[in-house]
ZARO-808540 format. One line per 3 residues: number of its first residue (from 1); their letters; for each residue x, y, z of C-alpha. Coordinates in pm, whole numbers, plus 50000, padded with zeros to 5 digits. Layout:
N
NUM) A) X:Y:Z  ...;
This chain:
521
1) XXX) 50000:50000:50000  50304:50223:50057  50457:50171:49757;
4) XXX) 50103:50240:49598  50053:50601:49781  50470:50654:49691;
7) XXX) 50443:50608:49317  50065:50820:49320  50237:51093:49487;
10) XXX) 50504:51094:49199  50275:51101:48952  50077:51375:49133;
13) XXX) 50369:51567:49120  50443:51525:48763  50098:51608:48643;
16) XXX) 50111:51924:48850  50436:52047:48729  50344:51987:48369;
19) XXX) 50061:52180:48385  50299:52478:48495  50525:52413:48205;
22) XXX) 50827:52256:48355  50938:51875:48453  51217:51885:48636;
25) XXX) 51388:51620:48875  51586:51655:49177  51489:51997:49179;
28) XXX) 51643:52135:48892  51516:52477:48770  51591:52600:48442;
31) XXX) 51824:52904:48418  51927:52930:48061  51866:52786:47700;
34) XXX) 52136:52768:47412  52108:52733:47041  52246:52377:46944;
37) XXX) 52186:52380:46554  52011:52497:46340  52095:52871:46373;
40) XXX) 52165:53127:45998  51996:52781:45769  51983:52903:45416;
43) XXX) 51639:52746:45234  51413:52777:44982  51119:52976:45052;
46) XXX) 50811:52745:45128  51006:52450:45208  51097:52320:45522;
49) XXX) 51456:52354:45607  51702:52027:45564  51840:52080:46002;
52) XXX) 51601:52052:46296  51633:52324:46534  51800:52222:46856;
55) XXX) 51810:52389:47184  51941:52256:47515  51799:52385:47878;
58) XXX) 52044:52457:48173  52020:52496:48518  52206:52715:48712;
61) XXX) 52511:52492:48745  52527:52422:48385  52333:52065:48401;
64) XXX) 52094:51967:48155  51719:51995:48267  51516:51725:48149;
67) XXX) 51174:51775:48082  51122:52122:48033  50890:52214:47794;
70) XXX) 50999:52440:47493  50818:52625:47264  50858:52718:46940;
73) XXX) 50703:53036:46794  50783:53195:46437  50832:53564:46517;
76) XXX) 50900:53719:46172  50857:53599:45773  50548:53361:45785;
79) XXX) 50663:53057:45793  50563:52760:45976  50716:52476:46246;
82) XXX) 50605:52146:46306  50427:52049:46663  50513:52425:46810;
85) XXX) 50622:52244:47167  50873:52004:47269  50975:51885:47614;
88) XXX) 51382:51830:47670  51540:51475:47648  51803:51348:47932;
91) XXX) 52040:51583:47749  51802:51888:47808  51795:51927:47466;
94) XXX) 51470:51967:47255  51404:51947:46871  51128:52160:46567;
97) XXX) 51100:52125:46219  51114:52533:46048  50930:52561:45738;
100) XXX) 51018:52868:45604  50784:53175:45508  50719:53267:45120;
103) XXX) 50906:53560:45153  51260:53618:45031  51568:53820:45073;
106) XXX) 51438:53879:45443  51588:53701:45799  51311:53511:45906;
109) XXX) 51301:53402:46257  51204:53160:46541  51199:53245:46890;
112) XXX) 51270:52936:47128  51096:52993:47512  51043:52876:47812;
115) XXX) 50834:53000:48093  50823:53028:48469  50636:52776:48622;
118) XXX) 50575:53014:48915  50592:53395:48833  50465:53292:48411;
121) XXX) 50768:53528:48324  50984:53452:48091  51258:53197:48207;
124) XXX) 51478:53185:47906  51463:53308:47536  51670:53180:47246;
127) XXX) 51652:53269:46839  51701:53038:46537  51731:53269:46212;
130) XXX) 51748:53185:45842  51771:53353:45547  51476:53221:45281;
133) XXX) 51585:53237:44891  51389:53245:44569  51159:52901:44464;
136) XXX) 51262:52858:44076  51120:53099:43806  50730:53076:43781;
139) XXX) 50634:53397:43603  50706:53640:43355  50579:53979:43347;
142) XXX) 50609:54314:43178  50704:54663:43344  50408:54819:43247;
145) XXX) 50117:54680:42998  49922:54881:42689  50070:55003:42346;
148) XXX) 50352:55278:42376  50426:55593:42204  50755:55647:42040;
151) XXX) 50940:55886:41754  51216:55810:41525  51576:55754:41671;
154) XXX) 51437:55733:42063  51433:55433:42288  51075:55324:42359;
157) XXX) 51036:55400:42702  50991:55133:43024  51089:54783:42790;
160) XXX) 51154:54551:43074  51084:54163:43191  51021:54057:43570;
163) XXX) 51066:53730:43627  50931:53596:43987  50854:53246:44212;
166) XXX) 50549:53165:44285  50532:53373:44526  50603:53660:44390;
169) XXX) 51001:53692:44518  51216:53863:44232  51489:53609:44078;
172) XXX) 51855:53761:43985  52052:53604:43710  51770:53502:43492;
175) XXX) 51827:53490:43163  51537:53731:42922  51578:53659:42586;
178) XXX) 51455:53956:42329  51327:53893:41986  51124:54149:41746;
181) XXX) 50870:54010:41593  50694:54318:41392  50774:54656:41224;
184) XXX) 51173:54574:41180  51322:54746:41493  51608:54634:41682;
187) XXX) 51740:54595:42027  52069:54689:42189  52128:54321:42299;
190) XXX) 51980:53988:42227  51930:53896:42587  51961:54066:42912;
193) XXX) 51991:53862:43306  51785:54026:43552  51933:54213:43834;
196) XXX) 51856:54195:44227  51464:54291:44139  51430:54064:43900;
199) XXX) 51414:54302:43581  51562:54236:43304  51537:54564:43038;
202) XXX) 51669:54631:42699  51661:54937:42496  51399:54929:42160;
205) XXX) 51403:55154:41878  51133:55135:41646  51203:55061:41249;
208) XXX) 51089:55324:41031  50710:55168:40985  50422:55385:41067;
211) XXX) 50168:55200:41271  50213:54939:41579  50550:54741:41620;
214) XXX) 50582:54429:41844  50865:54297:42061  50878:53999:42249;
217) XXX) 51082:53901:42586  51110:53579:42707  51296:53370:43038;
220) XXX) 51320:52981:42995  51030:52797:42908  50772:53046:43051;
223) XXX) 50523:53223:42862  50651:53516:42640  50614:53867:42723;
226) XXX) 50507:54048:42444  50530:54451:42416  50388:54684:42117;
229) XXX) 50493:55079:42063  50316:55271:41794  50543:55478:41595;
232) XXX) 50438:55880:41564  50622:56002:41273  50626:56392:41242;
235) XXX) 50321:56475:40924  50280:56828:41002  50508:57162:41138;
238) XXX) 50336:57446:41222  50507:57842:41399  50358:57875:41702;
241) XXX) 50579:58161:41753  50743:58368:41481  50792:58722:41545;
244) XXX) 50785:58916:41219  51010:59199:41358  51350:59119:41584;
247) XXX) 51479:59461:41762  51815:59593:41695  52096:59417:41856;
250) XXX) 51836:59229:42006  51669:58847:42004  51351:58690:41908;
253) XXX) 51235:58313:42039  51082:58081:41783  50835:57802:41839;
256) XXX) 50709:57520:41640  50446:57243:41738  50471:56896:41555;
259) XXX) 50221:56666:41509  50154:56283:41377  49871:56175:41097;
262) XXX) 49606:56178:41386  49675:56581:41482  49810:56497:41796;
265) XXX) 50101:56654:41930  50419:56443:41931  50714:56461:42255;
268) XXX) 51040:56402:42192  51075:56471:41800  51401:56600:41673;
271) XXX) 51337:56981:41489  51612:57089:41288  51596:57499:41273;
274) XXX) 51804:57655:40985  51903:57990:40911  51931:58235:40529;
277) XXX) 52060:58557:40599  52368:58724:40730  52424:58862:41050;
280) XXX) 52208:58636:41318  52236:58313:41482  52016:58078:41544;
283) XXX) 52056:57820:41853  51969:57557:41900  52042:57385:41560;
286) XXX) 51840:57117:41677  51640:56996:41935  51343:56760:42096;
289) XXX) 51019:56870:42148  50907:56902:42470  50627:56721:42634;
292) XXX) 50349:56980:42455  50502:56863:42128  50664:57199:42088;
295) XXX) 51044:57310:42034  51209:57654:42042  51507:57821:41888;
298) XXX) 51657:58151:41980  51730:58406:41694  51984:58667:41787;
301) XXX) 52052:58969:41537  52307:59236:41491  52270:59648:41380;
304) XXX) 52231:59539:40999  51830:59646:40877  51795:59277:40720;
307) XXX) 51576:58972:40689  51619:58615:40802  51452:58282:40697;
310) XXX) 51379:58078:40982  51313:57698:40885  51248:57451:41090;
313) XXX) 51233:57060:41026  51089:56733:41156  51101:56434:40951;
316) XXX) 50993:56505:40627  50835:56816:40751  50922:57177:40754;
319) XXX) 50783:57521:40772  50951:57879:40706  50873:58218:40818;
322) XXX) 51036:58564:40713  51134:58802:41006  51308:59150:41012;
325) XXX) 51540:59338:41169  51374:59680:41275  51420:60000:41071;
328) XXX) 51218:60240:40934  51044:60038:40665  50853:59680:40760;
331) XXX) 50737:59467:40482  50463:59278:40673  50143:59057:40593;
334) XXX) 50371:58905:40267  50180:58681:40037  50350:58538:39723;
337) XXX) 50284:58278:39446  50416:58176:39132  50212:58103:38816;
340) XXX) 49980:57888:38694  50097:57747:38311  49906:57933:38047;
343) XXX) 49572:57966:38297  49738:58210:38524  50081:58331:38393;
346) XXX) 50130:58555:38632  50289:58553:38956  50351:58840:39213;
349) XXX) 50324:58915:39571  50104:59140:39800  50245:59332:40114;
352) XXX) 50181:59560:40357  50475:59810:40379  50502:60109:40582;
355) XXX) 50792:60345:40712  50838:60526:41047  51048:60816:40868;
358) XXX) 50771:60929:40629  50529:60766:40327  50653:60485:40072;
361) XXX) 50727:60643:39747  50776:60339:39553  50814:59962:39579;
364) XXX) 50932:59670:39329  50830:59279:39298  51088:59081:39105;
367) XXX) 51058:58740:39077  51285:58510:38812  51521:58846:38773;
370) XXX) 51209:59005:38609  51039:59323:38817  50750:59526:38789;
373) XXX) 50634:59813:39062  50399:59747:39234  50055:59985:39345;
376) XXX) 49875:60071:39612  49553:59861:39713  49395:60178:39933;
379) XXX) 49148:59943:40027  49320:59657:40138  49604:59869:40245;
382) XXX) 49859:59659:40092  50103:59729:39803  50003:59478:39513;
385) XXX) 50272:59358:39217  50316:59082:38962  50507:58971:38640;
388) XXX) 50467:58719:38413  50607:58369:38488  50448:58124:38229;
391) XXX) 50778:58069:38062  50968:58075:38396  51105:57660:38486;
394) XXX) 50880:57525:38771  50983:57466:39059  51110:57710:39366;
397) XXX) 51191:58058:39235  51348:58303:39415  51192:58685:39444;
400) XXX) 51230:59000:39656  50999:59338:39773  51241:59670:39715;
403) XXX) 51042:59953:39920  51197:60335:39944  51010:60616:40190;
406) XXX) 51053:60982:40140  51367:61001:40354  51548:60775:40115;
409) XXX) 51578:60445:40322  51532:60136:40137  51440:59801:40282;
412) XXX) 51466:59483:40065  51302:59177:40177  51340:58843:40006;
415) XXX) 51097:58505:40002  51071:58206:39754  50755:58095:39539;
418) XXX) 50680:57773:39367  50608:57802:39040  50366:57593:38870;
421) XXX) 50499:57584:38525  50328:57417:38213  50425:57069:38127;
424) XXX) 50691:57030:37871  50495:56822:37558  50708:56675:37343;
427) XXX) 50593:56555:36961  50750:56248:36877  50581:56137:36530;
430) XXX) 50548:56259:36298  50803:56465:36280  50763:56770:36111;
433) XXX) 50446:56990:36070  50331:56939:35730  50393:56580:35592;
436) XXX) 50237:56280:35339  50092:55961:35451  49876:55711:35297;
439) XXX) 49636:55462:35499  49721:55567:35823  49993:55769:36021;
442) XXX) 50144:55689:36402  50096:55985:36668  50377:55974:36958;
445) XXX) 50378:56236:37222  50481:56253:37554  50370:56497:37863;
448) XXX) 50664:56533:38158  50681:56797:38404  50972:56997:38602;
451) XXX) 51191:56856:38860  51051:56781:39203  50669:56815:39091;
454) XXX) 50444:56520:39168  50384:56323:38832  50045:56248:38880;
457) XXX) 49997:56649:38817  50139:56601:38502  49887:56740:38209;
460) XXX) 49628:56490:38057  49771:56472:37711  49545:56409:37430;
463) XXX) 49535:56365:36997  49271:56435:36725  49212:56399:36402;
466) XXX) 48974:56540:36150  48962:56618:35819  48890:56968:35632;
469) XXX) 48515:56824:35653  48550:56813:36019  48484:56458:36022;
472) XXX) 48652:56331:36326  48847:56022:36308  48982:55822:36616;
475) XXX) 49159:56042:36899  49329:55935:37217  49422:56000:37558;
478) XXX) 49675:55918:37835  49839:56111:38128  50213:56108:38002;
481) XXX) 50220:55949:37672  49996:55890:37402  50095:55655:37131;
484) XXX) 49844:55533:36871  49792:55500:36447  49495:55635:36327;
487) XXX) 49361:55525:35991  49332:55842:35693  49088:55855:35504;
490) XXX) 49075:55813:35081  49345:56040:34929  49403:56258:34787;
493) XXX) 49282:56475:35115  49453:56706:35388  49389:56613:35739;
496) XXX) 49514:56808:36036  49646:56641:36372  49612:56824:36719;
499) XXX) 49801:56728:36985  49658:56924:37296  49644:56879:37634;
502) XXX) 49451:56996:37965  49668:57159:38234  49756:56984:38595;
505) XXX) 49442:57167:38791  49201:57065:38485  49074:57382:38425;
508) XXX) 49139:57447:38069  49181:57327:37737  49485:57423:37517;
511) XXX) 49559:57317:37114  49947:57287:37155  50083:57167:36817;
514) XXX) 49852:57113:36446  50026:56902:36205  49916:56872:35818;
517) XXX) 49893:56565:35678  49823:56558:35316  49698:56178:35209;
520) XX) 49826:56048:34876  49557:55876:34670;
């Protein structure tokens, strides 16, 4: 019966220290715990590490202390341990299983504790840390989504690959891969590696195709990453700015405002600005538009009573405007044009001129080296002058205003026109103006027009025939050529070819050549 009551007592005892979180025998308190193994473990995140932690509970002396119970709690990164208690073994050690957290890069931690079985207080405190890496590439994204924006000869802007885990920790060293699949542009390398945040980037320029380009970036086997830029190439140039008068000695700024086939204003488009005359500068020589699709040049003039061309270019674009250096005369409100072939023969120019030291006495248009003075329009208030251009080449001619007030000062200011010449028809067959046929006779002519002139505007060229009856016979047309036999009638007869044609606007007929043809019976 002793032994009975001995052994109950014992197990009393035990039951009542476990409840207060120690076991302890020969009355061993617990004074301190120490980190065995499984401290600064390197692992994969979401996987359970490959050591157990291991701590071992002391007493004051040193000793082991058996049966105390441990627990386990993770204090930072998310991850997970196995039972969360353990009670010490005869070496006072106790043992946990860490699976780590999903999150990378970061010290994750577990806090090993015991507590007072008699105050609750903490009795000792120990920490297991690891440091999680990267699972193995899992997805593939792109900076930013949508279709970019991008001009000639500039990077497209934010062209970059993140490759993650699955759980969303950035992977270094990853291999992108860049192809382009659209449009013809190229990158600056073939493949990129990402860096620490996973990006990988690459710098695209767009080929020279209007419309949406495609590039595609791609890490290992997972899906591709596929970009598209739209390229804005520069349609029109317009002055937004463009003083018609720079002071003396003084400056004047220029703007221009670019924008693509949809009106919209383009950033970041190279303008070339160009300067006629002597005695200024212009600066920049060249710059980007700014973020309003505008770009400005400085014009800077001397004492000289001049004018300047300012020209400024984007892409195939450009746009002039004359300016002045003050002085007594100004030649404002200019408006000049060449001719018109035989409809309109004459080209001129209209200005308004005026003079601070007294009234104009006389002014001169002269366009081609041929002048003509011009009059006074009282009621437009503009000086008005023209001279006849019809046989002038097409093409840019060059032409100036000469103005003179009653003091004697003279201001000369110069501009361009385009002159819209008449097509030059040539007569191929036959070959003189009167000549004999029998049966039929071959008509060759051929229409071209002056250098840099669109051919389409080339006249419609045409042939007819008809006989001193005026019986018509067979006639033809083409834009540029004509080239056909027409059949004569019964000789012995005269017939008369006419080659004529219509001019580029289609506004008027015009007999250019008659040929006799006298049949031979």
């Amino acid at each position: 019966m002793k032994l009975i009551a001995s052994v109950s007592a014992l197990l009393l005892g035990l039951l009542v220290a476990g409840c207060n979180g120690e076991v302890v025998i020969g009355g061993q308190r617990p004074a301190r715990l120490v980190l065995v193994s499984g401290d600064l473990q390197t692992g994969t995140v979401g996987q359970e590490l490959p050591a157990p932690l291991v701590v071992r509970v002391l007493d004051d002396k040193d000793r082991p202390v058996r049966n105390q119970l441990v627990n386990f709690v993770v204090t930072a990164g998310g991850g997970s341990v196995f039972a969360g208690s353990a009670l010490t073994n005869s070496d006072g050690e106790a043992r946990e299983r860490w699976t780590l957290g999903p999150v990378a890069a970061h010290t994750q931690r577990v806090e090993a504790r015991a507590v007072n079985a008699e105050t609750g207080a903490a009795l000792v405190f120990g920490e297991f840390r690891a440091v999680a890496v990267p699972d193995a590439p899992a997805q593939a994204s792109g900076v930013i989504s949508g279709t970019f924006d991008a001009v000639p000869d500039t990077p497209v802007p934010n062209i970059g690959v993140k490759v993650t885990d699955r759980y969303g920790n950035p992977l270094s060293g990853v291999t992108v891969n860049w192809s382009v699949t659209s449009g013809g542009g190229t990158v600056a390398a073939p493949s990129t590696q990402t860096g620490a945040s996973g990006f990988a980037v690459v710098e695209w320029r767009l080929g020279n195709v209007p419309g949406v380009q495609t590039l595609r970036g791609q890490a290992g086997s997972l899906p591709p990453v596929e970009f598209s830029a739209r390229l804005r190439l520069p349609v029109t140039i317009a002055f937004v700015a463009a003083p018609a008068v720079v002071p003396v000695n003084g400056s004047a700024e220029f703007a221009v405002a670019v924008r693509d086939s949809m009106a919209q204003l383009i950033p970041n488009t190279l303008v070339e600005w160009t300067l006629t005359g002597a005695g200024g500068t212009l600066t920049p020589v060249s710059a980007r538009t700014a973020s309003d699709g505008t770009a400005r040049a400085t014009l800077a003039v001397g004492t000289a009573q001049t004018n300047f061309t300012v020209t400024a270019r984007a892409g195939n674009a450009q746009v002039q405007t004359l300016t002045q250096v003050d002085g007594p005369i100004l030649i404002t409100d200019l408006s000049a044009g060449g001719s018109r072939g035989s409809f309109n023969p004459n080209g001129g120019a209209t200005a308004r001129i005026v003079s601070s030291a007294g009234a104009i006495t006389s002014a001169q248009v002269t366009i081609y080296g041929r002048s003509a003075p011009m009059t006074f329009n009282a009621a437009e208030g503009k000086w008005v002058g023209s001279v006849m251009l019809s046989d002038a080449p097409g093409g840019t001619l060059e032409g100036n205003i000469t103005a003179q007030d009653a003091a004697g000062n003279t201001r000369v200011l110069t501009f361009t026109v385009v002159n819209d010449a008449n097509p030059v028809v040539t007569i191929l067959e036959p070959g003189s103006n009167t000549v004999s046929a029998k049966g039929s006779i071959r008509i060759r002519a051929t229409c071209s027009s002056y250098a840099g002139r669109r051919p389409e505007l080339c006249a419609d060229l045409y042939s007819r025939v008809s006989t001193d009856a005026a019986t018509y016979l067979p006639s033809a047309r083409g834009r540029t050529e004509v080239d056909v036999v027409v059949p004569l009638p019964a000789g012995p007869a005269t017939v008369h070819i006419y080659v004529s044609w219509t001019d580029a606007h289609g506004v008027y007929y015009n007999v250019l050549k008659m040929i006799t043809v006298n049949v031979q019976p």
